[in-house]
C-alpha positions, -999 to +999 in steps of 0.1 A: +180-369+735+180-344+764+204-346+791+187-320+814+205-293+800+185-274+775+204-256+749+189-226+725+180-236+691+209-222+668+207-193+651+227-162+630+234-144+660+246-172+683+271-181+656+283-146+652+287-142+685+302-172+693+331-162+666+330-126+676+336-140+711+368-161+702+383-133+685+379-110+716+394-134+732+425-132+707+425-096+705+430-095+745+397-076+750+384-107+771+396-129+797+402-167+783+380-189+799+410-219+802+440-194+818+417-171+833+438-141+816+440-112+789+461-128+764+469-115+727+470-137+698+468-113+666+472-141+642+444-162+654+421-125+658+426-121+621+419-157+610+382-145+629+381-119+617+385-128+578+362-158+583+335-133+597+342-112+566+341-141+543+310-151+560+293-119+558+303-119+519+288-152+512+254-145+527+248-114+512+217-109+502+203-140+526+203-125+561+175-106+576+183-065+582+186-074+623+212-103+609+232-083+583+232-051+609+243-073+634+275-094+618+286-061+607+288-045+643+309-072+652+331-068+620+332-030+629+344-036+667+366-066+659+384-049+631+390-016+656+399-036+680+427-056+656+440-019+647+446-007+677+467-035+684+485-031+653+493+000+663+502-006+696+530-027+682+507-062+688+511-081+660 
């Protein structure tokens, strides 16, 4: 059923990213695509943050090396990211 628009086939990485993305978002480190602006919303960054983390706990031991090395850059970045907010009085 195509409707001219081909999509890539889903994978790991796109799903990480895709979550990794909306917590940037969150976190203020990227523009929302609906306002257009930087805007901050800690509590939905940490909601991504913990699902990335519960996802990366509950495929342990099933994701390639590239996989596994790649969720936990994102975790890495994100959860720097959330700290400096937290310590810029963000949240």
């Amino acid at each position: 059923m195509s409707m001219g628009k081909e999509y890539p086939q889903p994978d790991f990485r796109i799903f990480v990213s895709s979550l990794s993305l909306q917590a940037m978002i969150a976190l203020g480190m990227v523009e929302s695509p609906i306002s257009g602006k930087k805007e901050k919303d800690p509590k939905q960054a940490r909601f991504l943050i913990d699902t990335l983390d519960m996802i990366k706990d509950k495929t342990q031991g099933n994701l390639t090396m590239e996989e596994k090395h790649y969720l936990e850059e994102a975790l890495t970045s994100l959860k720097l990211n959330y700290a400096k907010l937290v310590k810029e009085g963000g949240v």
